[in-house]
N, CA, C and O atoms as a GROMACS GRO file, in nm:
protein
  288
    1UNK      N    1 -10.975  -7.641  -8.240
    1UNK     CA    2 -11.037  -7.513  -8.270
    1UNK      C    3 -11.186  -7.533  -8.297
    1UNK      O    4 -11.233  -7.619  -8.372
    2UNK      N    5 -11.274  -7.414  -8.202
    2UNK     CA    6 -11.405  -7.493  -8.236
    2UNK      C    7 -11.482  -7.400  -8.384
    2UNK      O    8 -11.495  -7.278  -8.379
    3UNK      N    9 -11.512  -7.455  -8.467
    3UNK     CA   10 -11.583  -7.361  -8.579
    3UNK      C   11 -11.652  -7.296  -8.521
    3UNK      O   12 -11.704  -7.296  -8.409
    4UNK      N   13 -11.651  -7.207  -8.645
    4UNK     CA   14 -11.722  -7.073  -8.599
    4UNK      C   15 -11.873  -7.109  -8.697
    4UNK      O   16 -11.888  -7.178  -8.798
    5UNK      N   17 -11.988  -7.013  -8.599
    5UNK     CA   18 -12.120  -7.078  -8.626
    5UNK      C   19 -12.163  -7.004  -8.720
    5UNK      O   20 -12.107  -6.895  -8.729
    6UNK      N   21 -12.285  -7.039  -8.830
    6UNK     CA   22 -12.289  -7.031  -8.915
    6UNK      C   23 -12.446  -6.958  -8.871
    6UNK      O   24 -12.518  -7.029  -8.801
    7UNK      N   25 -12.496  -6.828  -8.909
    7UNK     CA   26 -12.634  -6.764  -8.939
    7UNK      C   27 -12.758  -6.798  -8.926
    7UNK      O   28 -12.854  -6.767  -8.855
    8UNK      N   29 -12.721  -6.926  -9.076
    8UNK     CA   30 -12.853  -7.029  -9.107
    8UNK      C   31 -12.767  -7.156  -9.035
    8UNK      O   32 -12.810  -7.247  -9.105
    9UNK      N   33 -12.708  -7.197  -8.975
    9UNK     CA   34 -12.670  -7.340  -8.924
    9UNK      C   35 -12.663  -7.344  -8.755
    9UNK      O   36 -12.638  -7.263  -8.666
   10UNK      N   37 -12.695  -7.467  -8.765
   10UNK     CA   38 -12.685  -7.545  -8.572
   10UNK      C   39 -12.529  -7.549  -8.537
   10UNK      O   40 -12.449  -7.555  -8.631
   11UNK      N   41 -12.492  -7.547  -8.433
   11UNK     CA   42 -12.327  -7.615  -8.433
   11UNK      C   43 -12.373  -7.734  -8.331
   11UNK      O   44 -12.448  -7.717  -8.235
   12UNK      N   45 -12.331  -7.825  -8.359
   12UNK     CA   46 -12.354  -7.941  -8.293
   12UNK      C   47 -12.227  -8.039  -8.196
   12UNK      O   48 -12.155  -8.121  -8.253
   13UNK      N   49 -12.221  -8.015  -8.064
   13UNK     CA   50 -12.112  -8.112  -8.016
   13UNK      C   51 -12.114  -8.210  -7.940
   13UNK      O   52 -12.204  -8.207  -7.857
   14UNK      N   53 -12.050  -8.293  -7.938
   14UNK     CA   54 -12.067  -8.397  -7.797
   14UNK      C   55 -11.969  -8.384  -7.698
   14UNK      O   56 -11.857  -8.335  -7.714
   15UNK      N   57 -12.034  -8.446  -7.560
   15UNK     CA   58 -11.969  -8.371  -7.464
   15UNK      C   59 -11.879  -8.471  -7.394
   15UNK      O   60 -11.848  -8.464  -7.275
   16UNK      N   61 -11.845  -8.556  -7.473
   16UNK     CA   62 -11.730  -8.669  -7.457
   16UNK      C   63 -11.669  -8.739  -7.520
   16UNK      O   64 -11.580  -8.810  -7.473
   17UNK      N   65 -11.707  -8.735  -7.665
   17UNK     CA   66 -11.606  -8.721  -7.784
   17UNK      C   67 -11.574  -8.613  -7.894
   17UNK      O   68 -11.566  -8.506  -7.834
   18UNK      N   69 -11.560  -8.600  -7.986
   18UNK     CA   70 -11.437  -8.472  -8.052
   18UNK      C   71 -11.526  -8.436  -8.198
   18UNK      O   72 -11.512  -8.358  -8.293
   19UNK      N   73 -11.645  -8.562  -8.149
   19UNK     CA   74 -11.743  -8.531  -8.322
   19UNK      C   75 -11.842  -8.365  -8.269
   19UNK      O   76 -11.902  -8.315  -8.174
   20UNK      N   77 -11.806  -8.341  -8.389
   20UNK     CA   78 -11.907  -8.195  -8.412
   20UNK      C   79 -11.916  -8.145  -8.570
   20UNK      O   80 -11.856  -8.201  -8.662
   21UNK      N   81 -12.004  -8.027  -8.584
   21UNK     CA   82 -11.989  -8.003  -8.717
   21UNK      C   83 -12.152  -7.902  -8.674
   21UNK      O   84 -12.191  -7.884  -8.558
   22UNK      N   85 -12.220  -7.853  -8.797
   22UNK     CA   86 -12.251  -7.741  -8.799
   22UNK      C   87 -12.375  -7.842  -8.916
   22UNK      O   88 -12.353  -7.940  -8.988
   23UNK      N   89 -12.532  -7.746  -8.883
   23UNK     CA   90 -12.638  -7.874  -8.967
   23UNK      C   91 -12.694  -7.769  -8.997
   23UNK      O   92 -12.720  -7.706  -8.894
   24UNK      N   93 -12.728  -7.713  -9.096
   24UNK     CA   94 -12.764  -7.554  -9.202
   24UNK      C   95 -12.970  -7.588  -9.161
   24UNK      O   96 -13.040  -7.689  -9.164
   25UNK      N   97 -12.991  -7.464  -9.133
   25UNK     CA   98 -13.154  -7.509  -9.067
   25UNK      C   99 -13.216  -7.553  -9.207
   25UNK      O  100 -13.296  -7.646  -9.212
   26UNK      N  101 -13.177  -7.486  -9.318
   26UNK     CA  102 -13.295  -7.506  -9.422
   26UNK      C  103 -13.250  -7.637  -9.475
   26UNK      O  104 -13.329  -7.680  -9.560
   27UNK      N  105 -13.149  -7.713  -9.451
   27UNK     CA  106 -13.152  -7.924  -9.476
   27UNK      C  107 -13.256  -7.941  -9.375
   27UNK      O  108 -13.369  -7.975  -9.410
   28UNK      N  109 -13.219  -7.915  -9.218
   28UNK     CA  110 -13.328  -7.962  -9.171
   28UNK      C  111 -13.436  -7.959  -9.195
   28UNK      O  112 -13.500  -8.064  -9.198
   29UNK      N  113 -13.509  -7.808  -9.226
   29UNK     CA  114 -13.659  -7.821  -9.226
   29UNK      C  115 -13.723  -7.899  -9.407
   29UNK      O  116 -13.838  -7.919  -9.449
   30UNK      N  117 -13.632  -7.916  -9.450
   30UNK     CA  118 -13.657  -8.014  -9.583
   30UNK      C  119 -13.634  -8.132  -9.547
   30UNK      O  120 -13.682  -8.220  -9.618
   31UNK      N  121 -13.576  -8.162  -9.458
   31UNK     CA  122 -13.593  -8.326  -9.420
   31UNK      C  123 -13.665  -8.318  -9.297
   31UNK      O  124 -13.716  -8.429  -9.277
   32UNK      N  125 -13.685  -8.262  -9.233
   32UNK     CA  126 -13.820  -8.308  -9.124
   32UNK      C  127 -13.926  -8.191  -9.147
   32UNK      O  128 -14.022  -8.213  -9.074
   33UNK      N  129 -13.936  -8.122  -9.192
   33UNK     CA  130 -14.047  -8.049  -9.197
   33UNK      C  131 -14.036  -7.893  -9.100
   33UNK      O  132 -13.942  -7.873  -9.024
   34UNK      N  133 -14.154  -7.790  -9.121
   34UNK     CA  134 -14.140  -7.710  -9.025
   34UNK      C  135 -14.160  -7.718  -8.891
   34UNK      O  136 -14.111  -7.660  -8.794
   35UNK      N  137 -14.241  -7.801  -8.906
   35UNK     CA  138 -14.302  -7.901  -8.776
   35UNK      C  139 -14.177  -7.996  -8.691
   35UNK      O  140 -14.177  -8.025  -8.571
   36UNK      N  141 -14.090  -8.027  -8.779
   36UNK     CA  142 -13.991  -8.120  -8.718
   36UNK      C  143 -13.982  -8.128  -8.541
   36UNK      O  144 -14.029  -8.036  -8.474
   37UNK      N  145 -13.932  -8.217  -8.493
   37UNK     CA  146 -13.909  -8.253  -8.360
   37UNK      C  147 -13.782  -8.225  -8.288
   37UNK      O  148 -13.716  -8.325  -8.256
   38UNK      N  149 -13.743  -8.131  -8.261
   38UNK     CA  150 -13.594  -8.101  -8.225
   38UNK      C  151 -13.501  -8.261  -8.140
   38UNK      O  152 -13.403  -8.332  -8.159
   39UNK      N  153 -13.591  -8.249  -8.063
   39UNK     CA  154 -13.564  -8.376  -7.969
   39UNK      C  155 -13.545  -8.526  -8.023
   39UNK      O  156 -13.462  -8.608  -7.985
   40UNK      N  157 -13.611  -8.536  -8.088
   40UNK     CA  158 -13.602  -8.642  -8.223
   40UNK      C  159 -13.480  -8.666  -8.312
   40UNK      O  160 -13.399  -8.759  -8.321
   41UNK      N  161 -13.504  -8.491  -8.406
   41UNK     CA  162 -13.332  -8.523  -8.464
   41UNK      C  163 -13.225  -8.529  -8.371
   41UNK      O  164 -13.125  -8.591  -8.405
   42UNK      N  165 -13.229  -8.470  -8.248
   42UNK     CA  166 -13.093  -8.449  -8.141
   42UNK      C  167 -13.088  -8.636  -8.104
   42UNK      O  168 -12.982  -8.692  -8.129
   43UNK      N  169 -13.185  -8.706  -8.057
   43UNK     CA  170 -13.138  -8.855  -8.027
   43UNK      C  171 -13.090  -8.936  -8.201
   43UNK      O  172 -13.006  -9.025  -8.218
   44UNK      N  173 -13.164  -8.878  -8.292
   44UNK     CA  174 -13.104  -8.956  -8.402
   44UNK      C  175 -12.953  -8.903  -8.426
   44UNK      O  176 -12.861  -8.983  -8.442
   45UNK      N  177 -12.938  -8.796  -8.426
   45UNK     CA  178 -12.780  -8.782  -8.410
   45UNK      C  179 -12.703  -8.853  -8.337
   45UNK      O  180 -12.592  -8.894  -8.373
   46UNK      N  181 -12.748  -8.871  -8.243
   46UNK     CA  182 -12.703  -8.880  -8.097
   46UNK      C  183 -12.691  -9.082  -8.084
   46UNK      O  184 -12.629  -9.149  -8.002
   47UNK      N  185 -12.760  -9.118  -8.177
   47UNK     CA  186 -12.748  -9.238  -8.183
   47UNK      C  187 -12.680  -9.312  -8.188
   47UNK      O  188 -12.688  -9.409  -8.112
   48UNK      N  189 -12.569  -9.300  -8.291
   48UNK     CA  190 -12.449  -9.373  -8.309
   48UNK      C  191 -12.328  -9.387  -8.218
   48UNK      O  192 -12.239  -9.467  -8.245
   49UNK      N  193 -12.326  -9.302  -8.103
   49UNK     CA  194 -12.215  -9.258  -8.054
   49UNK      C  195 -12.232  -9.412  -7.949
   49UNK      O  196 -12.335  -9.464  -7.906
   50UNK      N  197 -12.062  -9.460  -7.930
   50UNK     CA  198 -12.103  -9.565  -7.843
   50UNK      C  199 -12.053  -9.566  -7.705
   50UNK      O  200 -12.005  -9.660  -7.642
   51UNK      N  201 -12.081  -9.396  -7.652
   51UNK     CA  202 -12.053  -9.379  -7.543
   51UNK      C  203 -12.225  -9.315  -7.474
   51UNK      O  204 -12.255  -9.270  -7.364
   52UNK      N  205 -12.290  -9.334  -7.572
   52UNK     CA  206 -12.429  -9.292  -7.569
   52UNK      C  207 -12.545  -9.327  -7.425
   52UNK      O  208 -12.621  -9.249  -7.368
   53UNK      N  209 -12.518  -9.492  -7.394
   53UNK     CA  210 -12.551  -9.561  -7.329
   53UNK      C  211 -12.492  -9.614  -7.221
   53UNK      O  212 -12.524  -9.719  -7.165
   54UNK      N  213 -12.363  -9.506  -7.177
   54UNK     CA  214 -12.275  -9.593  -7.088
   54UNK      C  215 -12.336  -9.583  -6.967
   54UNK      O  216 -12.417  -9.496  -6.935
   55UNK      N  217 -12.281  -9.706  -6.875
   55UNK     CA  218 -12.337  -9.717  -6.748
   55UNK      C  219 -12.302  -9.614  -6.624
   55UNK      O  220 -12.356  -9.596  -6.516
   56UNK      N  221 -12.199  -9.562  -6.681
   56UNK     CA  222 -12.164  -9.428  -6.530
   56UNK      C  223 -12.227  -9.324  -6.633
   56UNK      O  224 -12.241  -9.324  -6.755
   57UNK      N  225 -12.262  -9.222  -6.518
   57UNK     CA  226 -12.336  -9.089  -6.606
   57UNK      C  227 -12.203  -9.030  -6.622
   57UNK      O  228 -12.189  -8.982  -6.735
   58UNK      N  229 -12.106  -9.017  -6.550
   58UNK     CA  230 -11.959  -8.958  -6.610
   58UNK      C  231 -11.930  -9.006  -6.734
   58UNK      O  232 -11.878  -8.915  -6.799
   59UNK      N  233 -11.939  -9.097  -6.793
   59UNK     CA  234 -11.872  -9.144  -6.879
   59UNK      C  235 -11.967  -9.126  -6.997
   59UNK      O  236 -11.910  -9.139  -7.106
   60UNK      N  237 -12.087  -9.103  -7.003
   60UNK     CA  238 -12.176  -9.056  -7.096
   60UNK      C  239 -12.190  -8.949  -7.199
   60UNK      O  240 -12.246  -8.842  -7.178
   61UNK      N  241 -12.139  -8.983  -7.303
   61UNK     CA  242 -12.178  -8.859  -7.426
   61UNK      C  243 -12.330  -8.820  -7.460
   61UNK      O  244 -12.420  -8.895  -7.498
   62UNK      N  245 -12.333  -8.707  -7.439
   62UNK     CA  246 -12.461  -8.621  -7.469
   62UNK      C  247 -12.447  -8.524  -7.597
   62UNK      O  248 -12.340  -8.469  -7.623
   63UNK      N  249 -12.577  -8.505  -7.684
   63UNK     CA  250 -12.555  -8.353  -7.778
   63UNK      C  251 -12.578  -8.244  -7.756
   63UNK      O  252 -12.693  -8.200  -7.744
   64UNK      N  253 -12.487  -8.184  -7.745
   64UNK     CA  254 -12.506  -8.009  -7.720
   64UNK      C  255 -12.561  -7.917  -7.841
   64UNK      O  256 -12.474  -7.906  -7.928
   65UNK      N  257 -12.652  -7.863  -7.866
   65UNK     CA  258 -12.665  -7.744  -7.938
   65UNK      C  259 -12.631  -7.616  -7.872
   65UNK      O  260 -12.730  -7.555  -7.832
   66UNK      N  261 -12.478  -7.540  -7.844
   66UNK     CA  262 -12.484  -7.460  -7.763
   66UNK      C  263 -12.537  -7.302  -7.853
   66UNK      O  264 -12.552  -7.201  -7.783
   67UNK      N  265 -12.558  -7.294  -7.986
   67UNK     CA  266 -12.584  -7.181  -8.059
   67UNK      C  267 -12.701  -7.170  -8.094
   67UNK      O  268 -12.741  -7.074  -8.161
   68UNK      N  269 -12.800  -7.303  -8.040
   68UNK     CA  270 -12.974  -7.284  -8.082
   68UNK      C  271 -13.067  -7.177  -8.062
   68UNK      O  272 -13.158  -7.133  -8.132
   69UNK      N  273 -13.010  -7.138  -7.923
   69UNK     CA  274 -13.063  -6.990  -7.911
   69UNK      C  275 -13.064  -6.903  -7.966
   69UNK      O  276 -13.159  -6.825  -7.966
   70UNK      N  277 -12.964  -6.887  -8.028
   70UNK     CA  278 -12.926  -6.777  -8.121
   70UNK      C  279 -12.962  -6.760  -8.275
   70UNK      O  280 -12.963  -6.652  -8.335
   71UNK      N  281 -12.994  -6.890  -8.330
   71UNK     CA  282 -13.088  -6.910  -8.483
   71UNK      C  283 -13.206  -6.930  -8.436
   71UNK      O  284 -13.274  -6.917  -8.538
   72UNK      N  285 -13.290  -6.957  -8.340
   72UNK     CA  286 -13.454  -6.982  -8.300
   72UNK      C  287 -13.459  -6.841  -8.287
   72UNK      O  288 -13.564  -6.786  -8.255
   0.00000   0.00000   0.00000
């Protein structure tokens, strides 16, 4: 079941494993600023996953923000 998105929050998924969860904008802009780098926090998220770097592009996990549009 995918959560339901939150007003003030991101929903965040990957598109080849089952991690997701929801990142409230006002943590973000207190930890990176107003200025923050979208692209920045999306690879630091995006970091740990150890399908991140795989060698077939099929087999590659990426982060989706599919609700960003909708809080920007």
């Amino acid at each position: 079941m995918r959560p339901m998105p939150c007003a003030a929050g991101v929903l965040v998924e990957r598109t080849k494993c089952s991690r997701r969860g929801v990142y409230y904008l006002h943590r973000l802009i207190e930890k990176h600023g107003r200025k923050g780098n979208m692209m920045k926090w999306k690879e630091l998220l995006n970091g740990d996953c150890p399908k991140r770097d795989a060698h077939s592009l099929q087999e590659r996990c990426d982060l989706i923000c599919p609700d960003l549009p909708k809080v920007l």
